[in-house]
VOGU-3710 file (C-alpha; in Angstrom, 3 decimals, decimal comma):
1> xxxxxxxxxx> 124,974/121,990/108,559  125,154/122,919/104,642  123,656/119,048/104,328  120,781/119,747/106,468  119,717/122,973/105,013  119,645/121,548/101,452  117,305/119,078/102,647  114,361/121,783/103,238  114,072/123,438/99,567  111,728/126,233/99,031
11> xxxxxxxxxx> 109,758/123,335/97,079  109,463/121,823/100,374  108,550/124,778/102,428  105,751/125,387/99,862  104,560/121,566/99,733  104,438/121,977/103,389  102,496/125,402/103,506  100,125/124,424/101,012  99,425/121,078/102,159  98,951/122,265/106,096
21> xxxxxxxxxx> 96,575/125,239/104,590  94,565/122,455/102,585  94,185/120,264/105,893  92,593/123,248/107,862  90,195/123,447/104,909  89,037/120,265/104,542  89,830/119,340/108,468  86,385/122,253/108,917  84,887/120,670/105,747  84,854/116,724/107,555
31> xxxxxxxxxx> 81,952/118,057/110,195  79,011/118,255/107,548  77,888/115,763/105,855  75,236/112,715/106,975  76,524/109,883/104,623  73,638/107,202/105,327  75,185/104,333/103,626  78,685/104,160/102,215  80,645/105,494/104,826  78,943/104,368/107,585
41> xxxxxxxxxx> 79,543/100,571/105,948  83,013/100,928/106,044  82,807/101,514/109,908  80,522/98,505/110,550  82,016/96,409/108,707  85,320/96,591/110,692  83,143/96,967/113,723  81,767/93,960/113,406  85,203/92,128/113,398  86,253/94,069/116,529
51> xxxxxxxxxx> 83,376/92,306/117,817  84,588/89,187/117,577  83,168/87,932/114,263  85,429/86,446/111,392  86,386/87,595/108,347  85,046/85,405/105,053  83,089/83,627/107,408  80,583/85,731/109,426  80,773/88,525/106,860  80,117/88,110/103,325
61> xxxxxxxxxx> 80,074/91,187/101,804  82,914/90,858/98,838  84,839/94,544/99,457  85,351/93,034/103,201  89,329/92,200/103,068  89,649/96,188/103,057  88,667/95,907/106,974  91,948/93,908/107,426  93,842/97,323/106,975  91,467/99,591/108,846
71> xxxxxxxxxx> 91,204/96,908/111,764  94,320/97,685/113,683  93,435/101,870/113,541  89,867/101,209/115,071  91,673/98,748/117,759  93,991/101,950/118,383  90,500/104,226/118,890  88,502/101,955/120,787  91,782/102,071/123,112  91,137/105,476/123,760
81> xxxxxxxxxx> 86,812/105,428/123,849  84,596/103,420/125,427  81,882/103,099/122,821  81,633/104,294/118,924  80,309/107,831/119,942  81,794/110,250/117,601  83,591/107,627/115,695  82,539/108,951/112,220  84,043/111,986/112,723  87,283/109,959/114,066
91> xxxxxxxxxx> 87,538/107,922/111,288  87,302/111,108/109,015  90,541/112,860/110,495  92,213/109,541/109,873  91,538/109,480/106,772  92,825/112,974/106,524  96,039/111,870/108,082  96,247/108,634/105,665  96,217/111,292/102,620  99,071/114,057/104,098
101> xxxxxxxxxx> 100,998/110,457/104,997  100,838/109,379/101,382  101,010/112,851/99,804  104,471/113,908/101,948  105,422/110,177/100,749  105,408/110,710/96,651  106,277/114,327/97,163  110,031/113,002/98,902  110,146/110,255/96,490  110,183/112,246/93,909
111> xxxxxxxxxx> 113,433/114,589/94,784  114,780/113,855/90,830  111,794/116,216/89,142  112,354/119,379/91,586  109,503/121,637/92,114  107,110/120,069/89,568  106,376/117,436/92,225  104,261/119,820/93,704  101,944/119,151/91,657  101,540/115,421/91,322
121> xxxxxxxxxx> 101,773/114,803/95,491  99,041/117,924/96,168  96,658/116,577/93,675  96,261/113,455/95,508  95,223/115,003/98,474  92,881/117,365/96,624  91,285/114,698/95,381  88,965/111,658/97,174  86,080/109,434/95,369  82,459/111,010/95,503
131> xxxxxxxxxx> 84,181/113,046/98,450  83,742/110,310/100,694  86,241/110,944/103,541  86,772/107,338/105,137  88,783/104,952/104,459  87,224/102,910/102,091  88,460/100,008/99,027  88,636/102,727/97,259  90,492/105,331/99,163  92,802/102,983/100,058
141> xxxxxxxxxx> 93,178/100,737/96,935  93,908/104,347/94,900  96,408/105,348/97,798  98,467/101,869/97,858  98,734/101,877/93,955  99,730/105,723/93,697  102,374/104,592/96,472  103,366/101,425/94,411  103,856/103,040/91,054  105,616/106,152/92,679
151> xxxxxxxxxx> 107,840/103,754/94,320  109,148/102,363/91,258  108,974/104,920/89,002  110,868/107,926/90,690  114,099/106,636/92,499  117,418/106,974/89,936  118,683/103,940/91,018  116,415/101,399/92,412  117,493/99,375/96,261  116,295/96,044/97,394
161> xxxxxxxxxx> 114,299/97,905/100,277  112,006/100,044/97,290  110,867/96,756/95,752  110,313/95,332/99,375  108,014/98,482/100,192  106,508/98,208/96,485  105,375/94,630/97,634  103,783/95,796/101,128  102,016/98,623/99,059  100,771/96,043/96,486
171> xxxxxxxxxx> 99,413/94,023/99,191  97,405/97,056/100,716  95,898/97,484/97,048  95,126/94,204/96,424  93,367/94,051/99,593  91,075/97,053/98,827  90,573/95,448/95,434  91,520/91,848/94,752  91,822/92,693/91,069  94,788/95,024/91,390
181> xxxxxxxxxx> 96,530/91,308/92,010  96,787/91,460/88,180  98,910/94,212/88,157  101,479/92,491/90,429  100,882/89,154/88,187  101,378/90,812/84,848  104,535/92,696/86,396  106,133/89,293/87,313  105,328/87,994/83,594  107,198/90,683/82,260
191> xxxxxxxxxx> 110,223/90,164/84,693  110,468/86,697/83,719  110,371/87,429/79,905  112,899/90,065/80,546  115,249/87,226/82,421  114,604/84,544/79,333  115,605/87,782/77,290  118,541/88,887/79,092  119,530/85,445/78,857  119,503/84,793/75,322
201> xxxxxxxxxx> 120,746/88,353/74,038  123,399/89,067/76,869  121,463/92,729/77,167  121,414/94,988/80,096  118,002/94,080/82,280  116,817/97,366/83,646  116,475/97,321/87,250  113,009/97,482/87,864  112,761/94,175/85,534  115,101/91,668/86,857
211> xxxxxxxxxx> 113,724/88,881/88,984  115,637/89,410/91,957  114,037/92,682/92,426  110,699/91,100/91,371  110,852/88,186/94,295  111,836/91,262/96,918  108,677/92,452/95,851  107,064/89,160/96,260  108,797/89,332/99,917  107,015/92,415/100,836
221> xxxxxxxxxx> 103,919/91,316/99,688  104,448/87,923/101,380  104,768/90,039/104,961  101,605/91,303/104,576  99,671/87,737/103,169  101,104/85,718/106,793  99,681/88,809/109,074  96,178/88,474/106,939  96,678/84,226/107,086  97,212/84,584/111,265
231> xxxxxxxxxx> 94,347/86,888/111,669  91,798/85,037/109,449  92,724/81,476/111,080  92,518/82,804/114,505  88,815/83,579/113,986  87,904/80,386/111,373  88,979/77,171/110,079  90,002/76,472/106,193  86,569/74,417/106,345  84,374/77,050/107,392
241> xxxxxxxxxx> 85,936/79,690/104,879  85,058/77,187/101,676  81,805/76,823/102,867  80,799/80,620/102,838  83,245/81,537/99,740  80,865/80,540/97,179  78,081/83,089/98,902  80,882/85,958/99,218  81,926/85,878/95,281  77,812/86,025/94,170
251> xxxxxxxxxx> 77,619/88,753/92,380  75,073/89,185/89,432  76,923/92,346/88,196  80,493/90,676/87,963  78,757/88,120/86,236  78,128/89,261/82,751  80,447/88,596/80,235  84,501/89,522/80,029  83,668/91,643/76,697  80,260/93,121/77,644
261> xxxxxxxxxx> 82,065/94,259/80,813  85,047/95,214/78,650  83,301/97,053/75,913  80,882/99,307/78,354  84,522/100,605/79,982  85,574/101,883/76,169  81,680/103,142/76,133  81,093/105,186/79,064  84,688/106,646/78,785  83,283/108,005/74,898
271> xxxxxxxxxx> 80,123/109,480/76,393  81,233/111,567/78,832  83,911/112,542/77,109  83,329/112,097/73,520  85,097/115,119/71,878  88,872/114,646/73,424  88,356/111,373/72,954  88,033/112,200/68,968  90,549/115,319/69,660  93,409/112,586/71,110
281> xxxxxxxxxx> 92,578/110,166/68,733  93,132/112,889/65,516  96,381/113,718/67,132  97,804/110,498/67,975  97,543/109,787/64,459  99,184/112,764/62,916  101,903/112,224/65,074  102,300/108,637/63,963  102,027/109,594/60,198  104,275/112,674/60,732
291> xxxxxxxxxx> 107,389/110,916/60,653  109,674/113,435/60,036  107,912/115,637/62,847  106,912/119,112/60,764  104,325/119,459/63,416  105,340/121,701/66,511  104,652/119,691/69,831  103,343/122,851/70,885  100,640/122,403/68,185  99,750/119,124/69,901
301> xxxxxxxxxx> 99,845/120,573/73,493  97,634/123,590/72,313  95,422/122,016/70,633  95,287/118,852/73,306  95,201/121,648/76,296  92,400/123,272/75,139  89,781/120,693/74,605  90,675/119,503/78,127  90,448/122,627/80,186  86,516/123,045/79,371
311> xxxxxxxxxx> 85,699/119,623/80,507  87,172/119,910/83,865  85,241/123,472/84,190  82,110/121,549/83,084  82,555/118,310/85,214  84,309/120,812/88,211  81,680/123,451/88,756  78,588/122,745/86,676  77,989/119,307/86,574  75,414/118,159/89,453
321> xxxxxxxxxx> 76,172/114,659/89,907  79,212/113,543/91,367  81,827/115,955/89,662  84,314/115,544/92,110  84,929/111,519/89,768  84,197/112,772/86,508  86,463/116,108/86,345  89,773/113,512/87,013  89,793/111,821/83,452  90,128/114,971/81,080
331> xxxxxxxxxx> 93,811/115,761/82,445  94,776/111,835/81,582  94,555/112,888/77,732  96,519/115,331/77,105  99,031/113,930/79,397  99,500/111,180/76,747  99,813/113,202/73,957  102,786/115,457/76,494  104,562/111,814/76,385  104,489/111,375/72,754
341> xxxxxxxxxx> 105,707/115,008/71,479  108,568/114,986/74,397  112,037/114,003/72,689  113,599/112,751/75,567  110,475/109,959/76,975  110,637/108,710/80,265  109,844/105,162/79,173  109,686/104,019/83,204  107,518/106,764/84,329  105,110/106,308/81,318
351> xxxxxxxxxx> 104,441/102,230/81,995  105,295/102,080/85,454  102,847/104,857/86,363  100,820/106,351/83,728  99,803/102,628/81,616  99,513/100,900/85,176  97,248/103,609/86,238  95,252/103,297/82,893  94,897/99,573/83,271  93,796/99,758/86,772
361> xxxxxxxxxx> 91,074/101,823/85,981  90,178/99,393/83,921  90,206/96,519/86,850  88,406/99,222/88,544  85,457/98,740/86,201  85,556/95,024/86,649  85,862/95,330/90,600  82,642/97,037/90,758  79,370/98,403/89,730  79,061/102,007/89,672
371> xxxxxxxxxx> 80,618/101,722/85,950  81,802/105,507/85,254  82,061/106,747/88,530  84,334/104,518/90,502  86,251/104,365/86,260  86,039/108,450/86,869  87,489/108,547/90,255  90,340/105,787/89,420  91,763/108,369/86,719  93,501/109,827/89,490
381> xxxxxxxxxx> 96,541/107,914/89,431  97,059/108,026/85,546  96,022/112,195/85,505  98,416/113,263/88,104  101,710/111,732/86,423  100,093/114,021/83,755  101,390/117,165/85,701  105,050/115,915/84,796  104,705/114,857/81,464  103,207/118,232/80,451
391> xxxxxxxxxx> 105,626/120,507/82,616  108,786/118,608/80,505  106,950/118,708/77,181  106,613/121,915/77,541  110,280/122,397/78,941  111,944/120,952/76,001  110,048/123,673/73,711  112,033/126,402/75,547  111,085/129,356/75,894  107,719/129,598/74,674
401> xxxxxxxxxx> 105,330/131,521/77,490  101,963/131,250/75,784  102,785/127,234/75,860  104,107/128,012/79,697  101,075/129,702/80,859  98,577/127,429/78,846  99,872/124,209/80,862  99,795/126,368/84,407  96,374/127,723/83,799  95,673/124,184/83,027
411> xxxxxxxxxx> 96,803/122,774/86,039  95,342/125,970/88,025  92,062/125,167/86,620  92,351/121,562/87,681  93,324/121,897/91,217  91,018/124,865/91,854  88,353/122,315/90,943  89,491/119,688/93,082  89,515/122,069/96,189  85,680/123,758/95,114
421> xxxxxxxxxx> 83,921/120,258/94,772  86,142/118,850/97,976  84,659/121,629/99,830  81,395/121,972/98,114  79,820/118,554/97,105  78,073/116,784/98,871  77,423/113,054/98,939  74,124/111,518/100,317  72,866/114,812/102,397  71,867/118,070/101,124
431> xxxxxxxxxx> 73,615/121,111/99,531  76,753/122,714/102,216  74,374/125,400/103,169  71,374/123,425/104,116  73,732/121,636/106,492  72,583/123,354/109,762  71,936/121,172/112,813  74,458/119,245/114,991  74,224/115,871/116,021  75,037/115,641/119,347
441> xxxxxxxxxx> 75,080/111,652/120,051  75,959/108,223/118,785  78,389/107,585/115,901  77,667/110,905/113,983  78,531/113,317/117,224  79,809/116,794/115,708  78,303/115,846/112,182  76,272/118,681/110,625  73,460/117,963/108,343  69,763/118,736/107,538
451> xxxxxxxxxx> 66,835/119,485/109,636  65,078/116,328/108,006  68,098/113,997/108,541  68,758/114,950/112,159  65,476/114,154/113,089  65,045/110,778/111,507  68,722/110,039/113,282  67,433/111,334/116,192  63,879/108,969/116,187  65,757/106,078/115,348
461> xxxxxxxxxx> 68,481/106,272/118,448  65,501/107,049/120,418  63,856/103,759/118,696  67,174/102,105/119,474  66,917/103,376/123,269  63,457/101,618/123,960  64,508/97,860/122,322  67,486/98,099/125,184  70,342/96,572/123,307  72,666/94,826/125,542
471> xxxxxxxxxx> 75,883/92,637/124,433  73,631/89,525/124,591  71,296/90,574/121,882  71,985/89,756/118,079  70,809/92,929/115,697  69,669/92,610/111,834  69,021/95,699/110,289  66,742/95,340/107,047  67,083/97,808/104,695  69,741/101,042/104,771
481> xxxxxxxxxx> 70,699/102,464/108,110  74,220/101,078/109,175  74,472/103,555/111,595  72,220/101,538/114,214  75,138/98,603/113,890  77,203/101,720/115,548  75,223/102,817/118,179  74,767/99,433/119,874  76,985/96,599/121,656  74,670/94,027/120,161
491> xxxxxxxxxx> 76,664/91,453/117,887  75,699/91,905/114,079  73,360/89,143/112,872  73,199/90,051/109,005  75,574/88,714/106,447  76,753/92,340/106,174  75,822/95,552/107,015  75,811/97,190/103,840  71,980/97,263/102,289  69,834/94,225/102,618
501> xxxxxxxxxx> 66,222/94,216/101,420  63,512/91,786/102,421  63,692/90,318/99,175  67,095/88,840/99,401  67,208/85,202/99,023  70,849/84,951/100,957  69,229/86,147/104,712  68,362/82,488/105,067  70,891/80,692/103,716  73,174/82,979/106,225
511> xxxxxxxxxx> 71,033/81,627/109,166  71,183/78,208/107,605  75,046/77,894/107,813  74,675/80,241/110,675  72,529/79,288/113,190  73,843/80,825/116,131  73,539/84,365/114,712  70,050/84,368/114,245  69,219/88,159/114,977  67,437/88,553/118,572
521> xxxxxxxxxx> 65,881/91,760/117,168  65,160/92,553/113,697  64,788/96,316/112,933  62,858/96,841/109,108  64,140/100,648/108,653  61,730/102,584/106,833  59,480/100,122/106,439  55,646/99,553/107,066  53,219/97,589/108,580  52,730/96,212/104,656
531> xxxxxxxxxx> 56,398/94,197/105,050  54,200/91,633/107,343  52,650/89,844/104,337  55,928/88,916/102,646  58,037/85,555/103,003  60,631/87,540/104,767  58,374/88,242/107,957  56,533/84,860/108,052  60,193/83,443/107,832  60,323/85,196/111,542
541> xxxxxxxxxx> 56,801/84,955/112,564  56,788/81,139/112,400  59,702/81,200/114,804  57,929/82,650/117,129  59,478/86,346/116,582  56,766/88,977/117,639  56,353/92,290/115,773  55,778/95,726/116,703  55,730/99,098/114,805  58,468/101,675/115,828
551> xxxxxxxxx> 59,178/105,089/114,609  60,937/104,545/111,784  59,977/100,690/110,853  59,121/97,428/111,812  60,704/95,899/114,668  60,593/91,578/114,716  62,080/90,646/118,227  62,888/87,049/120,196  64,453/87,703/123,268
//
């Protein structure tokens, strides 16, 4: 019995309080909010594959291999509805559930650093990019790498089974974001230098960088790669794949140059944040020249602490555009400088968690095209190993309570940031107030948002009532409404339902290698009768597709 009741900690009661008082919060907060784009996306896109269609192949969107993850949990809804009414709102709760799952994960890992781990597993769940609440590829890649690099950072002593569950975690990440595969590549590098090493000098390899360890890691991730193999191959052949892959990687953004791309991270990261950028930088150098250490680390962790704390008050309640991202890279500085001053470093911690989640930030950049907020929200994982190497900086100084109390009203400041713009901010509808009328069909059932966006959502399932969409009909949607995709049993005919204009030149290249999806009805959302002189609509109009104007657009049909 003794055994058992050590297991529940008064850490553990308060994780548990804390976290179940946060889920109410934000479990009211997921009914408002009309996200027209991003979040409906994610839906469609894995929609679309429960429809039938095949991954790298019908789709060509370049964030798709996320859907392979989210596939099985809209399989497991659809078991239990009929149609996608009041999916959104689904989807949101499961997303909810995916953070608790993740949080109670690195808070049990992470048994070694006592109640500080509060603080490192809560801010997780506080936290979620431009407070999108779906599972996205980047909710998910952030959640697989925090659970990778908790995973090998925390345990004492490392077993087979944590490198086998770092490999499955590795493969979730790299399927949100194929560049987190350089992580896992650069980690096998260093194993195999360490084995040439440990070779040659007879030294000690460290657990987490011998070999063996590193192929049960490969193992995991290997699990993972046959399920993705099976399910792509049951839907296409190897030949089909090649012949859309060169269409799925076009990306003008990705394609400037390695150093432009490179240099702008470095850039943006200086403009928003320009004075603890110069602040860190001043005392990373003094501690390098002070080699006999005359400077107090609590100098350093003053002077560190207070530069940060008004940038997260700026960025956390002030700043009108997308705090929620930029308010997560301030606590990432003085973090480092916490790791330097400490006497006693935890060497693992620092480059299995804090460097990894530095560099990925930087893959982050490459992966996409919102440059400083997706780099913003990414900060994440590197800021909340920050919580622990601030708490034992400031534990090896003793007893020092202004130093004490500077660090908590830091990391009070942060978190009650965190919870303001997760309730607060919104992302694509209008301020929390304004947020007044209920949907009451389609996807968005029980979603809250303005007067203006209810009625447009209302005109166009009204729109989408008089074209009659059955099973047999193929639907293109031009322009930004995903939502439509939802609210129908017609198969997608677009090369992805994320935003496509009239202008872009791969809509008939898609129906060239694609002939049997050409769309059945074309919907032009938001557009007017003016879209009828461009190349897009005679492309239509000289196969015979007849136009009409609808509420909200231009309707091409063929049916």
């Amino acid at each position: 019995m003794a055994g058992k009741k050590k297991r529940f900690t008064i850490e553990t009661w308060i994780f548990a309080g804390v976290l179940l008082l946060l889920f109410a919060v934000f479990f009211c907060r997921q009914f408002y909010g009309f996200n027209k784009n991003d979040e409906i996306f994610y839906i469609s896109t894995v929609y679309r594959f429960f429809q039938g269609d095949a991954m790298l192949v019908d789709e060509w969107n370049n964030v798709e291999l996320f859907s392979f993850i989210t596939y099985p949990l809209y399989c497991l809804v659809r078991f239990f509805l009929d149609s996608n009414e009041g999916i959104v709102i689904v989807f949101r709760m499961l997303y909810l559930i995916f953070q608790v799952l993740v949080s109670g994960y690195c808070f049990c890992r992470m048994k070694r650093f006592g109640w500080i781990r509060l603080f490192p597993s809560l801010y997780y769940f506080v936290t979620t990019p431009y407070n999108i609440n779906a599972m996205s590829y980047n909710t998910l890649a952030f959640g697989f790498v925090l659970l990778t690099v908790v995973t090998l950072s925390y345990p004492k002593e490392l077993r087979f089974y944590d490198f086998l569950l770092a490999g499955i975690f590795t493969a979730g990440a790299v399927l949100s974001n194929p560049y987190a595969i350089v992580l896992f590549v650069l980690y096998g590098v260093i194993c195999v230098g360490a084995f040439f090493y440990g070779i040659r000098s007879w030294n000690r390899i460290p657990e987490i960088l011998k070999l063996r360890n590193y192929l049960y890691t490969c193992l995991g991730a290997f699990m993972i790669f046959v399920l993705f193999v099976i399910f792509i191959f049951s839907r296409a052949s190897l030949n089909e794949i090649l012949e859309c892959i060169t269409y799925i990687v076009m990306d003008a953004e990705r394609q400037v140059s390695f150093w432009e791309k490179f240099a702008k991270y470095f850039i943006r990261i200086h403009r928003y944040y320009k004075i603890l950028v110069y602040v860190t930088g001043v005392l990373f150098v003094l501690w390098a020249v002070d080699r006999k250490k005359k400077i107090a680390p609590s100098v350093y962790l003053l002077i560190v602490c207070v530069t940060t704390v008004p940038y997260i008050v700026y960025y956390g309640f002030f700043w009108e555009m997308v705090g929620i991202n930029y308010m997560l890279v301030p606590l990432a500085f003085p973090g480092l400088i916490a790791f330097l001053v400490s006497e006693k470093k935890d060497y693992r911690l620092f480059f299995c968690w804090y460097l990894s989640g530095l560099l990925y930030t930087l893959l982050a950049h490459f992966a996409t095209n919102p440059g400083i907020l997706t780099v913003s929200a990414s900060y994440m994982i590197a800021a909340s190993v920050s919580f622990l190497f601030l708490y034992k900086a400031v534990e090896e100084q003793g007893g020092i309570r202004w130093l004490f109390s500077l660090v908590m009203v830091l990391f009070a400041v942060q978190f009650l940031a965190c919870i303001y713009q997760r309730i607060v901010y919104v992302w694509g509808d209008e301020h929390l107030p304004l947020l007044s009328q209920e949907i009451t069909e389609g996807p968005l059932k029980g979603i809250h948002t303005s007067v203006e966006n209810e009625k447009t959502y209302h005109e166009v399932l009204l729109d989408m009532e008089e074209l009659a969409l059955s099973s047999e009909d193929k639907l293109f949607v031009v322009g930004i409404a995903p939502w439509m995709y939802l609210n129908t049993e017609a198969e997608c005919a677009a090369y992805s339902t994320w935003e496509t204009l009239e202008t872009d030149p791969l809509i008939p290249v898609y129906y060239e290698i694609h002939k049997e999806k050409l769309p059945t009805v074309v919907y032009c959302y938001e557009y007017d009768e003016s879209i009828l002189e461009t190349e897009f609509a005679y492309y239509f109009i000289n196969m015979d597709y007849e136009f009409s104007a609808m509420r909200h657009g231009i309707v091409f049909s063929r049916r």
